[in-house]
C-alpha positions in Angstrom: 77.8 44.0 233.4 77.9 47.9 234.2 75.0 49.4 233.3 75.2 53.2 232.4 73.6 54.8 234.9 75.8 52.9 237.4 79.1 54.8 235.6 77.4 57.7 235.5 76.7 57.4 239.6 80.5 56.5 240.0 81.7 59.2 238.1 79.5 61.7 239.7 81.3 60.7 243.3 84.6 60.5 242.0 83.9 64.3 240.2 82.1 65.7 243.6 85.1 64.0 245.9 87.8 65.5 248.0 90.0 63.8 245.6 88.0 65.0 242.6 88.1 68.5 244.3 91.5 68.4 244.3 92.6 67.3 241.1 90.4 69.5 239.2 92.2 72.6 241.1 95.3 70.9 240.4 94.4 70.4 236.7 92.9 74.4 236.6 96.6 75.4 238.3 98.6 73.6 235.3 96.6 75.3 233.0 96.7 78.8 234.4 99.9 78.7 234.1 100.0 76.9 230.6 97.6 80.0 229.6 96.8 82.6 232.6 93.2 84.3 232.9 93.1 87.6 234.5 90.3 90.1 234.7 91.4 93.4 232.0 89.8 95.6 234.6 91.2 94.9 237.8 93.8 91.9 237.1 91.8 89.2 239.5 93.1 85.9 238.5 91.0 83.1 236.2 88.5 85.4 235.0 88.6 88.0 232.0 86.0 90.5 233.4 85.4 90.2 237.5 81.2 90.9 238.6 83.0 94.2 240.7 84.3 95.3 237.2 81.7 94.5 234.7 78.9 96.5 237.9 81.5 99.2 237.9 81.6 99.5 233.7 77.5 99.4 234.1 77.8 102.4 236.4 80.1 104.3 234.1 78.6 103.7 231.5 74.5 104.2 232.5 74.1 108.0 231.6 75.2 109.1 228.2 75.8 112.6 227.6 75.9 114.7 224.7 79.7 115.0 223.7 80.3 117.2 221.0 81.5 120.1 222.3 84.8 118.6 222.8 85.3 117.3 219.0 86.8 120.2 217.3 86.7 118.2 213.9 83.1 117.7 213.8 81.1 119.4 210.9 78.4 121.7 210.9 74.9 120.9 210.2 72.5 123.2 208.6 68.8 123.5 209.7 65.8 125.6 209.9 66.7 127.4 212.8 70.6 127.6 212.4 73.8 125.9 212.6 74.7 123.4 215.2 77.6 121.3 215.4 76.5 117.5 214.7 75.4 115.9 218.0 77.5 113.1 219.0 76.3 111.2 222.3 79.2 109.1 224.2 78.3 106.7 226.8 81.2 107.2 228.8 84.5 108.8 229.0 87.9 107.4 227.2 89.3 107.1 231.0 90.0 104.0 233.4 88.1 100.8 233.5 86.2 101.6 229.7 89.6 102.6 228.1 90.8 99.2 229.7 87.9 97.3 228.9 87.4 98.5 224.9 91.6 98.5 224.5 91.4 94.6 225.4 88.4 94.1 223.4 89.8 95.4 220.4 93.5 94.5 220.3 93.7 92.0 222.5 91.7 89.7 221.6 89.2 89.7 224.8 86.0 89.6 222.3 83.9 87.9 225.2 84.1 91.5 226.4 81.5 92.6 223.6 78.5 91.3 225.7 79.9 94.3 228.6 80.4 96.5 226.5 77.4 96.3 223.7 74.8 97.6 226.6 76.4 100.8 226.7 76.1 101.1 222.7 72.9 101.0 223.1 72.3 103.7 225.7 74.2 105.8 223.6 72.2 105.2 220.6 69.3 105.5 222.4 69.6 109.0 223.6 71.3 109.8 220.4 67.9 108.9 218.7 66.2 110.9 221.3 68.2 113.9 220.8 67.6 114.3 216.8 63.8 114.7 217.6 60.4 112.9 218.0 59.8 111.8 214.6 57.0 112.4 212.7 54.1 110.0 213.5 52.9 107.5 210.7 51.4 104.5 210.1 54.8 102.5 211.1 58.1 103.5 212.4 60.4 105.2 210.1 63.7 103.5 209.0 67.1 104.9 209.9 70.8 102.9 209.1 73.4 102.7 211.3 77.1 103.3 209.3 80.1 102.3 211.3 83.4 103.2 209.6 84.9 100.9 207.5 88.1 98.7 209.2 91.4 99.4 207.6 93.0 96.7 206.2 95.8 96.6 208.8 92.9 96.1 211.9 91.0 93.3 209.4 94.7 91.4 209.2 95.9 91.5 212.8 92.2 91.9 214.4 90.6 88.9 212.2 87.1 90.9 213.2 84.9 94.2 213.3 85.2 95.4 216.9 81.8 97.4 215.8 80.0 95.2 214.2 80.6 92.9 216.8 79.0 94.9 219.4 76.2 95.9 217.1 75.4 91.5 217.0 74.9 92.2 220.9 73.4 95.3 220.8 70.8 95.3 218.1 69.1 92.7 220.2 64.9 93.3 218.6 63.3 90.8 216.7 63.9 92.8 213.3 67.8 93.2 214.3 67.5 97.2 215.2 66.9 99.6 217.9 63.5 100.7 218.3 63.1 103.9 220.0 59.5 105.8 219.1 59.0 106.3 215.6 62.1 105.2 214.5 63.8 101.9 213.2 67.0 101.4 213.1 69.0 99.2 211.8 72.8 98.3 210.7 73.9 97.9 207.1 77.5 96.8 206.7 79.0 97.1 203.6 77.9 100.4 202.2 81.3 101.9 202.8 84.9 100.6 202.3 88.6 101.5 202.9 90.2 103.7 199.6 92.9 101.5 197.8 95.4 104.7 199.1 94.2 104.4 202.5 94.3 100.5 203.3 97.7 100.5 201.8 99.0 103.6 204.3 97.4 101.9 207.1 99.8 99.1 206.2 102.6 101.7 206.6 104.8 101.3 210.3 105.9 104.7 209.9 102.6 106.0 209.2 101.4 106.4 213.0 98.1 105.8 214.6 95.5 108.5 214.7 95.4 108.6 218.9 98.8 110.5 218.5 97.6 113.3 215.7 96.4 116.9 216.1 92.5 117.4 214.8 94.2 119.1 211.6 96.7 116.0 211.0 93.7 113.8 211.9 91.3 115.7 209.0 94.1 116.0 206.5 94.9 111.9 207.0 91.7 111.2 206.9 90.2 112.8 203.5 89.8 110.3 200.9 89.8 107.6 203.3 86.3 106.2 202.4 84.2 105.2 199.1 80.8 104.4 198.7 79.9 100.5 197.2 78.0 99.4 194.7 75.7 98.4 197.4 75.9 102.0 199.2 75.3 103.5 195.9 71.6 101.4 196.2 70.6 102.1 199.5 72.4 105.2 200.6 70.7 108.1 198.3 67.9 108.9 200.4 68.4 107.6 203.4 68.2 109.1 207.3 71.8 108.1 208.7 73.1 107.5 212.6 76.9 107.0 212.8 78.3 104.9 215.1 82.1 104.4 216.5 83.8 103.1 219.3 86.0 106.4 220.9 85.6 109.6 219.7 88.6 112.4 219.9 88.8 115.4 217.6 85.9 113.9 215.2 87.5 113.6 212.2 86.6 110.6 211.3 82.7 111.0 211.8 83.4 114.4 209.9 84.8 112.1 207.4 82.2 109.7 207.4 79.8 112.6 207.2 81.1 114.4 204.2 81.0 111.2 202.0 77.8 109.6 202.6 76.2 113.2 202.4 77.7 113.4 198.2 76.1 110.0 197.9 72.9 111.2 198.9 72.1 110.5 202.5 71.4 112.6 205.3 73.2 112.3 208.5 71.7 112.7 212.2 74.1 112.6 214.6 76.3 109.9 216.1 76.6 107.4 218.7 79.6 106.6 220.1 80.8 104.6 223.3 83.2 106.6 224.5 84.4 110.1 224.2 88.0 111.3 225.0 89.6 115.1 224.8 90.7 115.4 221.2 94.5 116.5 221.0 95.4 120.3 221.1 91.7 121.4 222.4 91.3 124.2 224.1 90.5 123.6 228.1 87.0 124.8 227.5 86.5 122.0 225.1 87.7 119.1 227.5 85.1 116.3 228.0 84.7 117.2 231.9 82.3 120.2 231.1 80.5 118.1 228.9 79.7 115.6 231.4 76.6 115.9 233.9 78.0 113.3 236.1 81.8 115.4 236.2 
């Protein structure tokens, strides 16, 4: 009678073979060409992000840089000392390998990409933490939510998933599910926002476009009444010290969007992460990304 372990020994030398070695490229063959792999950086075959691309996203993506001054949508905020446009920190530029990289992550269904992507998230929340201030020293550190836009109804049906919050599972990677940075704790909170009834049914709409192909003004006129607070928002929002998060920013009229309604229910909004940041359509050349940039 066979015992186990003497199967197990045979089928370790049939697996570790030269015929064993052969069949399993053979078999690896058929099904590359049943269902091909290729990286969605570079295009290397039977992998979906290379070690050369993911390094070269790392590198892209390892200083963020404040980003605003490109996003002619963005609104004003108001404080002691004056009027500043809201800071917005980008981890990298819409450009190349990261437009690559976040286009198959989002609408092509490469969501293994999230774990490539989520570092630079984090950077860019980090500094954006770091850029709205110290914090004022206490007993413990104070606590902030993260608001990511609401999917439209169109992304939720074709999509099946968040892109955002997603990435926010990879990058909110502390014990109480936040990013710690000083005196500050912060942490997401899905579900305090949703799509209008108009808006999910015009996202619906073939004819209606996509926002990358809008002016800032079409963008901002699109764009109002997009979002409502939920019953849950309604609880948790009034009060509370906001970050926004996004994946791309252009002209900023969504975050100027995002800001308007979660200030009327009570909140008060920082700043804003983002991963990447892109020219916005019809800007001016002293606005372009470039000369916002300390690595351009």
């Amino acid at each position: 009678m066979l015992r186990a372990v003497d199967i197990a020994d045979s089928a370790d030398r049939a697996w570790f073979s030269a015929a064993g070695r052969s069949a399993r490229s053979a078999a690896s063959g058929a099904l590359g060409l049943l269902s091909p792999t290729w990286c969605h950086g570079c295009g290397a075959e039977e992998t979906v992000f290379c070690l050369e691309c993911s390094e070269d996203l790392h590198a892209l993506t390892r200083h963020p840089f404040p980003a605003e001054q490109q996003a002619l949508a963005l609104p004003l905020l108001f404080h002691g000392e004056g009027v500043l446009v809201m800071p917005v920190t980008a981890a990298g530029r819409y450009e190349g390998l990261l437009s690559r990289a976040l286009l198959a992550f989002k609408d092509h269904g490469a969501i293994t990409l999230a774990r490539h992507l989520a570092p630079a998230l984090r950077r860019s929340v980090e500094l954006a933490i770091e850029r709205t201030g110290p914090g004022t020293p206490g007993p413990g550190p104070a606590g902030w939510t993260l608001v990511t836009p609401p999917p439209s109804l169109k992304s939720r049906l074709s999509r099946g998933f968040d892109p955002l919050q997603l990435l926010l599972q990879h990058a909110l990677s502390s014990p109480g599910g936040g990013v710690l940075s000083g005196h500050r704790q912060l942490v997401y909170t899905p579900g305090v926002l949703r799509q209008s009834r108009k808006s999910s049914l015009r996202s619906l709409n073939p004819r209606g476009g996509r926002q990358k192909s809008r002016g800032a003004r079409a963008r901002r006129r699109s764009l109002v009444g997009s979002f409502e607070i939920t019953a849950r928002g309604a609880r948790v929002l009034p009060g509370a010290d906001v970050l926004l998060l996004d994946d791309v920013l252009t002209s900023g009229s969504t975050l100027g969007e995002l800001y308007r309604v979660l200030e009327a229910a009570g909140a008060t909004v920082h700043g804003a992460a983002v991963i990447a940041a892109a020219p916005s359509p019809g800007a001016d050349d002293e606005f372009l990304l470039v000369s916002a940039s300390p690595e351009a």
